[in-house]
C-alpha positions as CSV (number, residue, x, y, z in Angstrom):
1,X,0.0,0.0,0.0
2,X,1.1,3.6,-0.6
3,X,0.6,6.6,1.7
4,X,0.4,10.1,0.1
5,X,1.4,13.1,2.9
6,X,1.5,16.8,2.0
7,X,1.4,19.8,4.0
8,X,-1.3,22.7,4.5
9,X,0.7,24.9,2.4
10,X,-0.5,22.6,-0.4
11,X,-4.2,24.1,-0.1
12,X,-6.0,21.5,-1.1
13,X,-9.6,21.2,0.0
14,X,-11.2,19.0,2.7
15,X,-13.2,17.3,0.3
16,X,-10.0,16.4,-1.6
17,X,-8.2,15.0,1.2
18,X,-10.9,12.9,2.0
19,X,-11.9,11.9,-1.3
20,X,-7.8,10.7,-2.0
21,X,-6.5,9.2,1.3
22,X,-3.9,12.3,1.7
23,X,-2.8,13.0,4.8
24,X,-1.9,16.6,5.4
25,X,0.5,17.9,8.0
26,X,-0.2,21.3,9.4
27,X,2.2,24.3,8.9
28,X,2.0,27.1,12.1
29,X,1.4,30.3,12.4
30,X,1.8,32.8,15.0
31,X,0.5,36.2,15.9
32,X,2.1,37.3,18.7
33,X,2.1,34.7,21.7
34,X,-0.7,32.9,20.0
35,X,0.0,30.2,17.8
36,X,-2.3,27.9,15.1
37,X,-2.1,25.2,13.4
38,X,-2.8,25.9,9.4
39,X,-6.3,24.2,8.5
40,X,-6.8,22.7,12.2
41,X,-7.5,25.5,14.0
42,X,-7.3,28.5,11.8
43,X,-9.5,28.5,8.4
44,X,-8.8,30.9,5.5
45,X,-11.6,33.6,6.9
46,X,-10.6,33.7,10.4
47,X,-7.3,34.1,9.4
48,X,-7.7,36.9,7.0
49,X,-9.7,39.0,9.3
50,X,-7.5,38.7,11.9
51,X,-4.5,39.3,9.5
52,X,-6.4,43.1,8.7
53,X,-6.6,43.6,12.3
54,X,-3.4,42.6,13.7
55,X,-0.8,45.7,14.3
56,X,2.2,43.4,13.2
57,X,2.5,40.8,10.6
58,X,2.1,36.8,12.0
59,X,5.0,34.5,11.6
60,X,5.3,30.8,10.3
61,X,7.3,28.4,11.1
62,X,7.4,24.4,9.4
63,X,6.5,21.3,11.4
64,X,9.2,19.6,13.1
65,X,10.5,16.4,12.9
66,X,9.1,15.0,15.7
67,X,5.4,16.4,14.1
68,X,6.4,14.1,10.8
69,X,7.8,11.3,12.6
70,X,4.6,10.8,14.8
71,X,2.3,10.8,11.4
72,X,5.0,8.6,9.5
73,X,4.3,6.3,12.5
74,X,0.8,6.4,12.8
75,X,0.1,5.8,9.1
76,X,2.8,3.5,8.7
77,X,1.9,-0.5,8.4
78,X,3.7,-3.8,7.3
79,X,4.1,-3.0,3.3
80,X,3.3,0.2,3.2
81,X,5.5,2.9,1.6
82,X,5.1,6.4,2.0
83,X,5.3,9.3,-0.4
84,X,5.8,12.8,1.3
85,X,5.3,16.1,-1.1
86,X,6.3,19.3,0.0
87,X,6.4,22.9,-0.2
88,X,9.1,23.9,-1.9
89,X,13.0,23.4,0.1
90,X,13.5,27.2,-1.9
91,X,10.9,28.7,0.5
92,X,10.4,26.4,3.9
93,X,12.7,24.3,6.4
94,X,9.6,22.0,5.9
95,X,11.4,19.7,3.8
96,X,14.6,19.2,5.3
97,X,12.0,18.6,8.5
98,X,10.9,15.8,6.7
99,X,14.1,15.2,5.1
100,X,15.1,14.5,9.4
101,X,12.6,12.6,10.2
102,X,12.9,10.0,7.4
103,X,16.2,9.0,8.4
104,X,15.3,8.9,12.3
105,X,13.1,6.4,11.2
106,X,15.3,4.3,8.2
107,X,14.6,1.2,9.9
108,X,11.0,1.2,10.6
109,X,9.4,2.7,7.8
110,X,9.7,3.0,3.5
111,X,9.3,6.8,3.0
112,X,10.1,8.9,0.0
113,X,10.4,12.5,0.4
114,X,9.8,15.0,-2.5
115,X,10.1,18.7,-2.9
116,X,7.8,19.8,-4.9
117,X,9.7,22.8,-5.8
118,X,6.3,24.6,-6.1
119,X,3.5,25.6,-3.4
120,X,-0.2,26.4,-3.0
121,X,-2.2,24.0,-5.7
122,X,0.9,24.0,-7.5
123,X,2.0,21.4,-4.4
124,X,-1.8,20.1,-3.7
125,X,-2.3,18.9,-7.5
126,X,1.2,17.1,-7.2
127,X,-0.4,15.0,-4.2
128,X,-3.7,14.8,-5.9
129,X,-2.0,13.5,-8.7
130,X,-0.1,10.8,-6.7
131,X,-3.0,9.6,-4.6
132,X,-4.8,9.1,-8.0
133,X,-2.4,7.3,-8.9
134,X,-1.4,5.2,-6.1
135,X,-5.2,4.1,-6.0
136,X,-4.7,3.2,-9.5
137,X,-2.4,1.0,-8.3
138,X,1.1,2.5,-9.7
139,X,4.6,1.9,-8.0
140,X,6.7,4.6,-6.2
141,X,8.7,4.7,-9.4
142,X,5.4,5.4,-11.4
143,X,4.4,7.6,-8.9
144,X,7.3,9.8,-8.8
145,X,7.7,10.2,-12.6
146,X,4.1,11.1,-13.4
147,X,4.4,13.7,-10.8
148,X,8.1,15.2,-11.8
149,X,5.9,15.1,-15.7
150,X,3.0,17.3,-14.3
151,X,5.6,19.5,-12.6
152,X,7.2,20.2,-15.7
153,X,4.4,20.4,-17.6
154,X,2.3,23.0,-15.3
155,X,2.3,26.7,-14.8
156,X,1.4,29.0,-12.1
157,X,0.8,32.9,-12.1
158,X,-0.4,35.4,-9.2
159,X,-1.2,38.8,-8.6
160,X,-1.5,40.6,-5.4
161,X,-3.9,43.4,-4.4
162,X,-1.6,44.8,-2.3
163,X,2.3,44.9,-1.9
164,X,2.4,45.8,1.6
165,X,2.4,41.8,2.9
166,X,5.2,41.2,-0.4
167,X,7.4,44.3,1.6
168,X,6.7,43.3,5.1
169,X,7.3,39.6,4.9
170,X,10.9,41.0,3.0
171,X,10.1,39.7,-0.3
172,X,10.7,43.7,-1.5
173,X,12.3,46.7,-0.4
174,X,9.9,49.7,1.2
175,X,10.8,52.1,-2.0
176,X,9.3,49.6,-4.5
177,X,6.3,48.8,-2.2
178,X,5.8,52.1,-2.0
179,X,6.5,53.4,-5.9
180,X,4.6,50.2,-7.4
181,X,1.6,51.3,-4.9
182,X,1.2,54.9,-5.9
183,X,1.3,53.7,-9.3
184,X,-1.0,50.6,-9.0
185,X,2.0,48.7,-10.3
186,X,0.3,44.8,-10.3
187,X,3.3,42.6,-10.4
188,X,2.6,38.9,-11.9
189,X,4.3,36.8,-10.4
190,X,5.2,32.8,-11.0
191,X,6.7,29.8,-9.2
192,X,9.5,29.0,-11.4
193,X,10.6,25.4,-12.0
194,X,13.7,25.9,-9.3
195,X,11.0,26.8,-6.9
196,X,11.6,30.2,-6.3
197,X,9.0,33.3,-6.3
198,X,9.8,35.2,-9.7
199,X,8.7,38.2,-11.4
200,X,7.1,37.3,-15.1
201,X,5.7,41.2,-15.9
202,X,4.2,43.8,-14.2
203,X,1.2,46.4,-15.3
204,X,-0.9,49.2,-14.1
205,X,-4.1,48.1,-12.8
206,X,-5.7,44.8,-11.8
207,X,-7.8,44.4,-14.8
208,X,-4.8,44.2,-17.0
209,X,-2.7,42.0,-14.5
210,X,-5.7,39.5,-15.2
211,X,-5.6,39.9,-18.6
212,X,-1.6,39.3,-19.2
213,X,-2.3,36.1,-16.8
214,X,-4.2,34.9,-19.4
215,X,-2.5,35.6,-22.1
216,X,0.2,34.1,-20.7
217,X,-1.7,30.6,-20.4
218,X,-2.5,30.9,-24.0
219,X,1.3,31.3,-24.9
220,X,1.9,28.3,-22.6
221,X,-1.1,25.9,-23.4
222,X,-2.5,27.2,-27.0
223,X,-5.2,24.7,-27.8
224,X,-3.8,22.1,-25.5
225,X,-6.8,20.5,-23.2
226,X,-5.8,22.1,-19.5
227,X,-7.5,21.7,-15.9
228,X,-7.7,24.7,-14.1
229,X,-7.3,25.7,-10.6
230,X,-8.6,28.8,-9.6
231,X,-6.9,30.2,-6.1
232,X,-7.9,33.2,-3.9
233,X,-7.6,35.0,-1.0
234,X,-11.2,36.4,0.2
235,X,-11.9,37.2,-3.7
236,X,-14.7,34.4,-4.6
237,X,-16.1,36.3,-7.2
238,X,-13.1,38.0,-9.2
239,X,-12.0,34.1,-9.1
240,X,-15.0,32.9,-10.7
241,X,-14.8,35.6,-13.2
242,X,-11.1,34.7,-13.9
243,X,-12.2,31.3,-14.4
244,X,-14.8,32.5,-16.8
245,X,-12.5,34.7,-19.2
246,X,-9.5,32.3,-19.1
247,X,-12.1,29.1,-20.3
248,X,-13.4,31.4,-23.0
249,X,-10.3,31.2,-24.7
250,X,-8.4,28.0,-23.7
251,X,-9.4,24.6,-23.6
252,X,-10.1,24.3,-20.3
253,X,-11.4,20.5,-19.9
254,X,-12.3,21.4,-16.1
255,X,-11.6,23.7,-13.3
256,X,-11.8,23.7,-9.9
257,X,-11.5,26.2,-6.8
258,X,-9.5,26.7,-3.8
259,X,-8.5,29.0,-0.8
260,X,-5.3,30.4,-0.1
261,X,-4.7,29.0,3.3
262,X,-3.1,30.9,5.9
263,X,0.9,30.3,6.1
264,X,0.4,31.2,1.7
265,X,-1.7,34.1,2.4
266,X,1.2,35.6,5.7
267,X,2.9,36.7,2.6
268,X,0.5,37.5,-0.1
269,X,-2.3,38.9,1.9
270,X,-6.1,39.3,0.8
271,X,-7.2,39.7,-2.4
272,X,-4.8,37.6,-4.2
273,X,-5.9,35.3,-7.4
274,X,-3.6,32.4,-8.9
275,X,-3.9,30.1,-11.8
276,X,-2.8,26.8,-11.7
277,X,-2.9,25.0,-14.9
278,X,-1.6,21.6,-16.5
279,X,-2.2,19.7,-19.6
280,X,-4.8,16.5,-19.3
């Protein structure tokens, strides 16, 4: 039997996890004194309100290796391996935390760890794609390759509504926060294949930021047959209407929604939209 394990960062929905067998491990964040468990015992809304509220930015910090070896144990059985997807080893200790735990437990348990090199749905349809195909019955090997394919094969942009959470989580310097703000400079933004937060373009204005995302997919995917996942940060509606525009003019063969969950949305704040997309 194989066992599929992400982490929160992965934003995958409930339904998902259920529907697949994953197993998520919770990322943490931490306002102050207080600290919460991503998914467990802070949800996307909560979060975000208390994120406009709070006078100082939260933190977030990866689970340890204790946290991974105590799931690794409980999920682990005679014959079972595990596969363990990640957010990207470029962005989070998560990895290497997993990366700790594996060889604490060498002896007891058959676990593969994988960085993803990517995050948000760009992580969850990596362990979607694995537990698909682990109930299809694939091997590790099988496993492993058809998810390095999708990685290759996928693309990712994101806008943000704001820059302030980009310049106080240090992604930019104040004079550009403040320059691209006055000008309603909308940076797009990608995961590239490294795993690494990159600049693609920037324009004025959200409505054209949303339009160069999509003509971006169409000079990635052109007629190819794509699934779409449509990400967001407190911005239902403006993702239901990207979804609309972008299957308009690409071959979308189905889409799908998500949240951005908390330890994602510490650093791109509310109001965000992504696009996920990979070739059926």
């Amino acid at each position: 039997m194989i066992r599929i394990v992400t982490d929160s960062t992965s934003d995958i929905t409930k339904k998902e996890q259920e529907t697949y067998g994953v197993e998520v491990i919770p990322l943490k964040v931490h306002f102050g004194n207080e600290t919460y468990y991503d998914g467990v015992d802070i949800h996307p809304s909560d979060f975000y309100t208390k994120l406009e509220q709070s006078p100082e930015l939260p933190t977030t910090s990866q689970p340890s290796p204790v946290d991974f070896m105590e799931l690794y144990k409980k999920i682990n059985a005679p014959g079972t391996e595990i596969i363990s997807i990640h957010l990207s080893a470029a962005l989070s200790g998560t990895y290497q935390s997993a990366m700790l735990a594996k060889s604490l437990l060498e002896e007891e348990a058959a676990i593969h760890i994988v960085d993803s090199r990517s995050a948000s749905y760009g992580l969850g349809m990596l362990a979607v794609v694995a537990a698909k195909e682990a109930q299809a019955g694939k091997s590790v090997e099988e496993i492993i390759a058809k998810i390095e394919s999708v990685h290759e094969s996928s693309q990712i942009y994101f806008i943000v509504d704001t820059l302030q959470y980009l310049y106080k989580g240090g992604r930019i310097g104040k004079a550009s926060a403040l320059f691209g703000s006055l000008l309603g400079i909308k940076p797009i933004l990608t995961i590239d294949k490294s795993g690494e937060v990159a600049p693609v373009d920037k324009v004025r204005g959200h409505k054209k930021a949303v339009n160069r995302m999509i003509e971006l997919l169409q000079q990635d995917f052109g007629s190819q047959e794509i699934h779409l996942v449509v990400a967001h940060s407190e911005a239902q509606e403006s993702a239901e209407e990207l979804q609309r525009m972008v299957s308009e003019v690409l071959n979308v063969s189905s889409h799908s929604f998500t949240e951005l969950g908390p330890v994602i949305g510490v650093h791109t704040g509310p109001g965000t939209l992504a696009v996920f997309a990979f070739p059926v």
